[in-house]
C-alpha positions as CSV (number, residue, x, y, z in Angstrom):
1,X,0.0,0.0,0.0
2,X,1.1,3.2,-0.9
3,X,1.4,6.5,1.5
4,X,0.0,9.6,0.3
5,X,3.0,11.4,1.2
6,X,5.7,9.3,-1.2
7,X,5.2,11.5,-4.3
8,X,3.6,9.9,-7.4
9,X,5.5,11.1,-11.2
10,X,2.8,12.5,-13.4
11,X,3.7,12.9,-16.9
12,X,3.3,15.5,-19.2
13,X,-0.6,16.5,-19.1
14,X,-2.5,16.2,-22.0
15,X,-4.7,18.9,-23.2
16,X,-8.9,17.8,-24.0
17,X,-10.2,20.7,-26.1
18,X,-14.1,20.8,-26.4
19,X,-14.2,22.8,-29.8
20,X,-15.5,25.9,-28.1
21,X,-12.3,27.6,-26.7
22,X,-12.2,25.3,-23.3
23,X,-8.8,23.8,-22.7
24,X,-8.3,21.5,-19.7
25,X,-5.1,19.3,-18.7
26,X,-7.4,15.5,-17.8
27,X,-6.1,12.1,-17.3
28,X,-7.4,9.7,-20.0
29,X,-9.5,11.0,-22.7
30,X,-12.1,8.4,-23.3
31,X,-13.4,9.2,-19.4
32,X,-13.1,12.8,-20.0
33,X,-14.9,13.0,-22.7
34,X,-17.7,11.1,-21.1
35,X,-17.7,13.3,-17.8
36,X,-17.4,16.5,-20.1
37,X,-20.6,15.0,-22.2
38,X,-23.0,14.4,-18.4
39,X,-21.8,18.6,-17.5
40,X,-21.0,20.8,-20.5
41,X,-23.7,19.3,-22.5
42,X,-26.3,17.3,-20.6
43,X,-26.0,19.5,-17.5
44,X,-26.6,16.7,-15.5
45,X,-26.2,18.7,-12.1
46,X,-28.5,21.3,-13.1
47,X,-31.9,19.7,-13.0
48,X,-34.6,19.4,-11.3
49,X,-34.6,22.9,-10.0
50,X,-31.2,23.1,-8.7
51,X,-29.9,26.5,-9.5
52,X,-26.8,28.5,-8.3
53,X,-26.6,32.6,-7.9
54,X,-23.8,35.1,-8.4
55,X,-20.4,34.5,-5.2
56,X,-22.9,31.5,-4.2
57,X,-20.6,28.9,-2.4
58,X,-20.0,25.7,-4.1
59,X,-18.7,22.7,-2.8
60,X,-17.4,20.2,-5.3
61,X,-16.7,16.3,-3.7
62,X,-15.3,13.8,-6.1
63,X,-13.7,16.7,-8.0
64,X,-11.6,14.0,-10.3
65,X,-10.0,16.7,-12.4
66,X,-12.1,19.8,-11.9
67,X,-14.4,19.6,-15.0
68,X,-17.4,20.4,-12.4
69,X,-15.4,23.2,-11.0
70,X,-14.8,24.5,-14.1
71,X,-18.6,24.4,-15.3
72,X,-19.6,26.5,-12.5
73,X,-16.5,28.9,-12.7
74,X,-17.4,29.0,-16.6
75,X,-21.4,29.6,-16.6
76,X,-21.8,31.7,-13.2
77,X,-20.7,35.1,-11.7
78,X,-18.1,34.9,-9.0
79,X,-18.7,31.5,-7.5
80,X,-16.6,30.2,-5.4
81,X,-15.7,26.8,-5.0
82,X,-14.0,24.0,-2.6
83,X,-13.1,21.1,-4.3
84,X,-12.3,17.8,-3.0
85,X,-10.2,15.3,-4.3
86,X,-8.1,12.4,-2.3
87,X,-6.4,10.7,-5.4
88,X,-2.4,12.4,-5.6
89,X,-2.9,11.6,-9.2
90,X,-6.2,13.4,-9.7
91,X,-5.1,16.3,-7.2
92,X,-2.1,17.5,-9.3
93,X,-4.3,18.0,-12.5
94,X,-7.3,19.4,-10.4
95,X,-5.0,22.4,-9.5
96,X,-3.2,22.6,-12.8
97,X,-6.7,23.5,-14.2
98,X,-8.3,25.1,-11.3
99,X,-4.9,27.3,-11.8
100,X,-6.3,28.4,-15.4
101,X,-10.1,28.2,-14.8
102,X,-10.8,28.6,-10.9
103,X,-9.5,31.7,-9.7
104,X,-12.4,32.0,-6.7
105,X,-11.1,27.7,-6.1
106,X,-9.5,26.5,-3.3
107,X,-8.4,22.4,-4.1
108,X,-8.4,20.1,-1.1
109,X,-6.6,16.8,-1.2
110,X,-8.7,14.5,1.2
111,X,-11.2,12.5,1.1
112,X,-14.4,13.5,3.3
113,X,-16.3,10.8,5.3
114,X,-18.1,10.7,8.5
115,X,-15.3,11.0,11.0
116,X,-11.4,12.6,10.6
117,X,-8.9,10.3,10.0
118,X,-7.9,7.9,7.3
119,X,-8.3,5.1,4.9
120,X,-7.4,3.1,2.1
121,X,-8.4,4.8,-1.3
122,X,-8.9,2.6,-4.8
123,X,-6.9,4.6,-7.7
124,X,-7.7,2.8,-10.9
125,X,-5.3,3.9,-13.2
126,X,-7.1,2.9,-16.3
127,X,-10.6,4.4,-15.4
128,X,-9.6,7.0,-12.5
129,X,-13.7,8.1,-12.3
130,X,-14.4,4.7,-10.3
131,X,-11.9,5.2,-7.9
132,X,-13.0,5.6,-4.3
133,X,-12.7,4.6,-0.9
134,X,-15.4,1.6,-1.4
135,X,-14.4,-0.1,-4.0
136,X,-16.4,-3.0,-4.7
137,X,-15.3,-5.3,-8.1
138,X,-18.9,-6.6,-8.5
139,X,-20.6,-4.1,-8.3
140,X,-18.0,-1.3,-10.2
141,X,-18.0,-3.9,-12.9
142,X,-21.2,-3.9,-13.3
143,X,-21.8,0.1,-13.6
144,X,-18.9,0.1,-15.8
145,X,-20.8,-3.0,-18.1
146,X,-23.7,-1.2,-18.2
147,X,-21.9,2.1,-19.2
148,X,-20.2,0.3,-22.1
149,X,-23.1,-1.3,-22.9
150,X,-25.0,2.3,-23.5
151,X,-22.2,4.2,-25.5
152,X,-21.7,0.7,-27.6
153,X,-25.9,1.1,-28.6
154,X,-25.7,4.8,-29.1
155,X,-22.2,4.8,-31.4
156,X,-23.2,1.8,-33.6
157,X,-27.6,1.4,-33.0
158,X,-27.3,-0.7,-36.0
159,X,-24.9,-3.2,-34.9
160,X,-26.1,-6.1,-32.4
161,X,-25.5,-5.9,-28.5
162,X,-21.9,-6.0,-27.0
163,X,-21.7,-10.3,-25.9
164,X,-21.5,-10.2,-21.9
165,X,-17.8,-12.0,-23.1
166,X,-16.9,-8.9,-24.6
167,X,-18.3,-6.5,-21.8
168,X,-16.8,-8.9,-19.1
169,X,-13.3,-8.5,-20.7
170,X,-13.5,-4.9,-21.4
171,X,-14.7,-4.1,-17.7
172,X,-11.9,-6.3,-16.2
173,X,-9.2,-4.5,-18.5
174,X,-10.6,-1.3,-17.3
175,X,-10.5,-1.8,-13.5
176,X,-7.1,-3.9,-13.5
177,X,-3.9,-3.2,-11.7
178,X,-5.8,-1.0,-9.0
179,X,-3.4,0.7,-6.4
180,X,-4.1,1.5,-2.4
181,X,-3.3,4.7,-1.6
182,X,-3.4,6.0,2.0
183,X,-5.7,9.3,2.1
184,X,-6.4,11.9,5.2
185,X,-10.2,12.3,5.9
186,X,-12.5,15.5,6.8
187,X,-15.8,15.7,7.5
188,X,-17.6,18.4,6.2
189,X,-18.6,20.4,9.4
190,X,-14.9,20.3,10.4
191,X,-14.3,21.6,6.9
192,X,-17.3,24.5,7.1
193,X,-15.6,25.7,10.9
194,X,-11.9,25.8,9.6
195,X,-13.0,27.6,6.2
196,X,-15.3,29.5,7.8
197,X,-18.3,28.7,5.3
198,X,-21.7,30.1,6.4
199,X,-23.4,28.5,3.5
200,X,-23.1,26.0,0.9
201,X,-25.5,26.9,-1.9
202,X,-24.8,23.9,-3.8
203,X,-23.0,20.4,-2.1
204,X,-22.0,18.2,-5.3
205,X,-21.0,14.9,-3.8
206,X,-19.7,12.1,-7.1
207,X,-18.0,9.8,-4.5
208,X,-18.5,6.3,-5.5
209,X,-20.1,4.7,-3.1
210,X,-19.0,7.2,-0.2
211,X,-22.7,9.2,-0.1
212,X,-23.9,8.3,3.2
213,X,-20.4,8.3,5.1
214,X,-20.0,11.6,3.6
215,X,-23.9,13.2,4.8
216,X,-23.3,11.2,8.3
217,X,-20.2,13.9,8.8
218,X,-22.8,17.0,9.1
219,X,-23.3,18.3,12.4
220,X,-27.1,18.8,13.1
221,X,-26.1,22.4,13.3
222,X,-24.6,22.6,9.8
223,X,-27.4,20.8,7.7
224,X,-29.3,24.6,8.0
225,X,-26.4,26.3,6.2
226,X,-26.5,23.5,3.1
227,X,-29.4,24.8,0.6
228,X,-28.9,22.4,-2.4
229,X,-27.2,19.1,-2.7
230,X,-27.3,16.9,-5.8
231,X,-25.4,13.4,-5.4
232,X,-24.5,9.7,-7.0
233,X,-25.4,7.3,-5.2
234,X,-24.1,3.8,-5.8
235,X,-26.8,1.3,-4.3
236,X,-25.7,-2.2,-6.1
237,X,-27.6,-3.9,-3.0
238,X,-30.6,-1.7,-2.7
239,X,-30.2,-0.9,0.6
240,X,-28.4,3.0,0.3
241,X,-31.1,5.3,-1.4
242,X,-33.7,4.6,1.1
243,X,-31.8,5.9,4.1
244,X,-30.2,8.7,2.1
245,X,-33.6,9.9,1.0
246,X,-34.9,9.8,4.7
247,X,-31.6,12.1,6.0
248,X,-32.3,14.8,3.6
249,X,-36.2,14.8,3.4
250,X,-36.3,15.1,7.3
251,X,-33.7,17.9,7.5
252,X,-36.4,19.8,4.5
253,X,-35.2,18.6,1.6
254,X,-37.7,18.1,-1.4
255,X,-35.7,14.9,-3.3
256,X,-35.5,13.5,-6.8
257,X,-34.2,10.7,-8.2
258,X,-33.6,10.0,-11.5
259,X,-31.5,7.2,-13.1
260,X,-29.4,8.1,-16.2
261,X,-29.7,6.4,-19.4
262,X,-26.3,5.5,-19.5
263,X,-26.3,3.7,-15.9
264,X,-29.6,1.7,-16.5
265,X,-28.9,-1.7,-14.4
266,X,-26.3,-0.7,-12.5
267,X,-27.8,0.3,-9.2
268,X,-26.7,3.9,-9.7
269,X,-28.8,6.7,-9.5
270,X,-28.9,10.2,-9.3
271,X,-30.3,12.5,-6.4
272,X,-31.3,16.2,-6.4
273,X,-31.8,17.7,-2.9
274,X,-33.5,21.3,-2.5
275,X,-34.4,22.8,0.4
276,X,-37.7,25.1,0.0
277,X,-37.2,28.5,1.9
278,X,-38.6,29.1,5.4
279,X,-39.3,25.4,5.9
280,X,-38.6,24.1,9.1
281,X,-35.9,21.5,9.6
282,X,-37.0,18.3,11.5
283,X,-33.7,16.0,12.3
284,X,-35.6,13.6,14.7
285,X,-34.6,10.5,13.0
């Protein structure tokens, strides 16, 4: 197992170019170009009534390599931003664009879960975006079969259905030769008290599995301060949206979840979390 703190090379960055004047440094292009798509161009985050205001407060968790930071930077006034990102790997290309594109950013490298410390985090280096602190091979290769599966139907509609042969051995190559990298962990109470954050107008939390570890870190007298939350949530067993659903509707929260096209299968779902104004906060669970 690797420690955090024994310096990992990175090679020259490469640039992804979106045709429109965006430049970002990103880690492997086939992923980037699929994150870029579910943002830039399907807004993915921005449904279901979740809106963001001019120098509102953003916090970004699972930032990978900033392409949500950048969004916001890109297509709002003056927001400001902490983003989140425990993989060494990830981190150092986070900055390098947050360095271009994120001038109201400040990059964190640490995971956030429900108590301070640390853990083991999964770095795959051939599909970074399904890295995370529970990893899970059954269940990852089953979102990243059903993901394949998707792209496969909408590049070639005409041609038959991937084999599961061929899915099976495509996931596998994808999610081979994982690493174990040692990472700190905040919760996101500490976090608000040491940054001094009186509100979080939008909490963006792509964590792979790490949703409810992450929401269990919020001190009863932070939840008030969080207006907006819109979140993954990886539930291969059934047995996570349920109890996700019932933290944020009885802290006010009106919820939707939606599954993406893309994921159908695969236990993964979207949620979108607003709070309606003036409504009182129950957290009597």
């Amino acid at each position: 197992m690797n420690n955090k703190n024994e310096g990992i090379a990175l090679p020259i960055l490469p640039i992804f170019r979106d045709g429109r004047g965006l430049e970002v440094f990103h880690y492997a292009a086939s992923e980037t170009k699929f994150v870029y798509k579910e943002i830039f161009e399907d807004r993915v985050y921005f449904r279901h009534g979740i809106t963001l205001s001019a120098r509102d407060c953003v916090w970004d968790i699972g930032a990978n390599i900033g392409l949500f930071t950048v969004f916001v930077q890109e297509n709002f006034e003056e927001i400001r931003v902490h983003a989140f990102e425990p993989s060494p790997q990830l981190y150092q290309i986070l900055t390098a664009n947050t360095a271009r594109y994120g001038q109201r950013v400040v990059a964190h490298c640490c995971g956030i879960a429900g108590q301070e410390g640390e853990a083991a985090f999964t770095f795959y280096p051939h599909y970074s975006i399904m890295s995370g602190f529970h990893a899970h091979d059954q269940h990852d290769g089953r979102s990243l079969r059903a993901g394949i599966a998707h792209q496969w139907s909408q590049l070639y509609p005409d041609e038959p259905n991937l084999e599961d042969r061929f899915l099976d051995d495509m996931a596998d190559s994808a999610l081979g030769q994982k690493q174990e990298i040692v990472c700190r962990l905040r919760t996101i109470s500490h976090l608000m008290e040491e940054t001094r954050t009186q509100e979080i107008a939008l909490l963006k939390i792509d964590a792979e599995g790490s949703e409810l570890d992450i929401l269990s870190g919020i001190s009863d007298e932070h939840w008030s301060a969080i207006r907006q939350i819109v979140m993954e949530i990886h539930d291969g067993e059934g047995n996570v949206a349920a109890p996700i659903l019932r933290m944020l509707e009885a802290r006010g929260f009106q919820t939707t979840v939606e599954e993406e096209a893309g994921l159908s299968g695969s236990g993964v779902v979207n949620c979108y979390a607003v709070r309606p104004p003036d409504l009182p906060i129950q957290v009597d669970l």
